[in-house]
C-alpha positions in Angstrom: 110.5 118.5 125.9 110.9 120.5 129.2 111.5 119.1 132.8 108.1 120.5 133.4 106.5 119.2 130.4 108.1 115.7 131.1 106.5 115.7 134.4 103.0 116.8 133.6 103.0 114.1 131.0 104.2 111.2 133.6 102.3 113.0 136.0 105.1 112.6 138.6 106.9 115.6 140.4 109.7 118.0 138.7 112.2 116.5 141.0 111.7 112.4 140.2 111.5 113.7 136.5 114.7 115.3 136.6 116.3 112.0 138.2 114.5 109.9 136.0 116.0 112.4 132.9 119.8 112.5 134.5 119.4 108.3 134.4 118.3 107.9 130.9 121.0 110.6 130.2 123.6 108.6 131.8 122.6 105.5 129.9 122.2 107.5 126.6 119.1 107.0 126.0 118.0 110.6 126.4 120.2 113.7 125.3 120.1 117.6 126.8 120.1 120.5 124.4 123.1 122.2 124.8 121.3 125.3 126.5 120.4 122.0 128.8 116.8 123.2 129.3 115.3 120.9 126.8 115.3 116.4 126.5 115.2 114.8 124.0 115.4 110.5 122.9 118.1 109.4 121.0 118.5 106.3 118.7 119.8 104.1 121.6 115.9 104.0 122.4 115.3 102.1 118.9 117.1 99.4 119.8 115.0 98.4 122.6 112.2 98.2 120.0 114.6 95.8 117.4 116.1 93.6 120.7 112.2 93.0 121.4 111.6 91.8 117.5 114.2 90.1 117.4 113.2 87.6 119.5 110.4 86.9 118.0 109.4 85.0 115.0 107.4 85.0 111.5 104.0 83.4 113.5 104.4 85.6 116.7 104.8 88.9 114.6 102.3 87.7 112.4 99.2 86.5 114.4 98.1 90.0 115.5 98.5 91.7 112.2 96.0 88.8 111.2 93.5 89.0 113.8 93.1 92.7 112.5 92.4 91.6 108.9 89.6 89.2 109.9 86.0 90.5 110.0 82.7 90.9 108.7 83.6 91.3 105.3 87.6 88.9 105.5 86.9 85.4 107.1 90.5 84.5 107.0 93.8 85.5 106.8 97.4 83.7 106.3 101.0 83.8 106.0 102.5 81.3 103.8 106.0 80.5 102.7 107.0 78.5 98.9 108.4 75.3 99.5 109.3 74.5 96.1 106.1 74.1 93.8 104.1 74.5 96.8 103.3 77.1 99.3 103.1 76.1 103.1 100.6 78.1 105.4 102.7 79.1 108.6 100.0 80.8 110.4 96.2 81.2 110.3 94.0 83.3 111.4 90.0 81.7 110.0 86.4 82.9 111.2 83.9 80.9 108.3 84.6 79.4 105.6 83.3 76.4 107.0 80.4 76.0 104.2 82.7 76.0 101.6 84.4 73.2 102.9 87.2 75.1 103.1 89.4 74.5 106.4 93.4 75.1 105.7 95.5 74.3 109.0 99.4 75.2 110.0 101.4 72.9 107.6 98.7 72.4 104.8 100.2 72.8 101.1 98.6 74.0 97.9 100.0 74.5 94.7 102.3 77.8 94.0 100.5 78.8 90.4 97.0 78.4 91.8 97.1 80.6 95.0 97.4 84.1 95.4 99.5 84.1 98.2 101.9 81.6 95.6 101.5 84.6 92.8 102.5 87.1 95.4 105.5 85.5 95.8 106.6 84.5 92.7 106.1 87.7 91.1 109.1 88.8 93.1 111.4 86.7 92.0 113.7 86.5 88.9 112.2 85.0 85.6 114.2 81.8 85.2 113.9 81.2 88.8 109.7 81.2 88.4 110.1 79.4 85.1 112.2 76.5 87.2 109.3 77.0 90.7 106.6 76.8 87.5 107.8 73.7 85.9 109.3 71.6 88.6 105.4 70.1 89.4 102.5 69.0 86.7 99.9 71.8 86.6 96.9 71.0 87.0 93.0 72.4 86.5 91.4 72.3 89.8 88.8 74.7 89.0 87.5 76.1 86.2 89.7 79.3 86.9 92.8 77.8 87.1 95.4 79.2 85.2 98.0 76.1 84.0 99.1 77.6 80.4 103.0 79.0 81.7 103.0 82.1 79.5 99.3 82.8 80.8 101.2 82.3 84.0 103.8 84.4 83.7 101.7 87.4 82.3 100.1 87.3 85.1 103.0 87.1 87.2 104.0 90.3 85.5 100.7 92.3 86.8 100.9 91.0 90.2 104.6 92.4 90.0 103.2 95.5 88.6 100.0 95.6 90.9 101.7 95.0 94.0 99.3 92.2 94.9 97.6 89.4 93.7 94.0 89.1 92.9 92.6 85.0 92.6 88.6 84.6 91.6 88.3 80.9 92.6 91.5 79.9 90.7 92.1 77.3 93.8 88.9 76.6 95.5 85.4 77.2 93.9 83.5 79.7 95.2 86.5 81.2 97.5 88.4 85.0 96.5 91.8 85.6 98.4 94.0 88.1 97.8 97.7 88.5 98.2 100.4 90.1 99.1 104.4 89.9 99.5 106.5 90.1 102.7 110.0 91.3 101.2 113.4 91.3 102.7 115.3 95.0 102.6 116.8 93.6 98.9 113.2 93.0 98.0 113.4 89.7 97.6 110.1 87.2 98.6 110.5 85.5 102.2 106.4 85.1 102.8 103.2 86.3 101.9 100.3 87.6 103.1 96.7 86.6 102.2 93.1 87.2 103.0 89.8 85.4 102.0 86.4 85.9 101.2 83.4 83.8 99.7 82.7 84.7 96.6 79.0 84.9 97.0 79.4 87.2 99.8 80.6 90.2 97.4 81.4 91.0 94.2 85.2 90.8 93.2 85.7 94.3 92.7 84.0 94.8 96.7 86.5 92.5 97.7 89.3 93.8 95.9 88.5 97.4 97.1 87.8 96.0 100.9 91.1 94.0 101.0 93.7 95.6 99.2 94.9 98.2 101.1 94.7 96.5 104.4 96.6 93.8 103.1 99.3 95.4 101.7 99.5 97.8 104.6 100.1 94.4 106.9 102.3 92.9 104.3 104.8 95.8 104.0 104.5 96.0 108.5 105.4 92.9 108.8 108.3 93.1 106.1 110.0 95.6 108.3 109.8 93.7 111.5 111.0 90.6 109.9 113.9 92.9 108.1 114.4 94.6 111.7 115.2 91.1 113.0 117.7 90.1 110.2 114.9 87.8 109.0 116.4 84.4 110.8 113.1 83.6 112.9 111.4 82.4 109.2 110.1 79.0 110.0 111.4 75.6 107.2 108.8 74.6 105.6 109.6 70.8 107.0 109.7 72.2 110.2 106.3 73.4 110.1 105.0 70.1 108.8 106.6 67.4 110.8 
């Protein structure tokens, strides 16, 4: 940009712009074109942005993007983390729910093969290490849904891979849909994920699938990059949490 166009969009004067320019200059967070007529921001300025992540952690980055995915249609949203056969909700964000008896609170633990946010996760991780996640707890059928045969378990595991997501009809509570989503490191490996839910009788799976998807992946993969932008060391322990 110009001096003249910097001023007109700060809506200050030429002369407190051109100080204001020569400072961030001098700091090096602006650069001149070498004709010097033009400004420009250099990199320096995304640091400002990674400082302010990084003191942040997995709930405080979180809580917003999960406010946005509750609505009409979503009447709750989570981040959970696998704890070893279980997953451990970190932060919640529910508006119903509350006739389905259904009432999950910072700390509470469900099993990793029967949730979606669980599937999300363990899709992402090497074979033998969901085999050992898989078989270190008895499996057992809490709804009519649930998936407990391993090889039905790790076909599935394979689609959510594949998918990018995870889709659960009821598997863990009856008459509840959630879907999933992974919060990767920058190797791609699992450090969270990312869920939504819906009553089932409130729209048909494919409505729900086509309403959350998107939304939830878009949050998932945000939030991945601020977590990776802050060296991932604000991710709360699972005992921690629970205490």
């Amino acid at each position: 940009m110009t001096l003249s166009e910097v001023a007109r969009a700060t809506g200050i004067d030429n002369g407190a712009a051109f100080r204001f320019l020569n400072t961030l200059v001098l700091l090096g967070y602006v650069s001149r074109s070498t004709e010097g007529k033009r400004f420009r921001l250099t990199l320096k300025c995304l640091d400002l942005g990674f400082t302010a992540i990084a003191r942040t952690d997995l709930r405080t980055l979180a809580r917003p993007m999960l406010r946005g995915l509750v609505g009409p249609r979503i009447e709750a949203a989570s981040v959970a983390v696998v704890d070893g056969a279980e997953i451990v909700y970190v932060e919640r964000v529910q508006a119903g729910l509350a006739r389905l008896g259904v009432d999950v609170a910072i700390g509470s633990r469900a099993p990793v093969y029967s949730t979606a946010v669980g599937q999300a996760v363990l899709a992402n991780l090497p074979r033998s290490q969901q085999i050992a996640i898989l078989e270190a707890a008895p499996r057992r059928q809490l709804t009519s849904r649930t998936l407990t045969s391993l090889d039905d378990i790790l076909k599935r595991l394979d689609q959510v891979r594949n998918d990018g997501f995870a889709l659960s009809d009821q598997e863990n509570v009856p008459g509840l849909r959630v879907l999933a989503a992974p919060i990767l490191d920058s190797d791609g490996v699992p450090m969270a994920g990312m869920s939504v839910a819906a009553p089932a009788f409130a729209m048909s799976l494919d409505a729900f699938a086509n309403a959350a998807r998107e939304p939830v992946i878009a949050s998932a993969h945000l939030l991945s990059r601020a977590l990776q932008a802050s060296g991932s060391a604000a991710l709360p322990t699972p005992k921690s949490r629970t205490a």
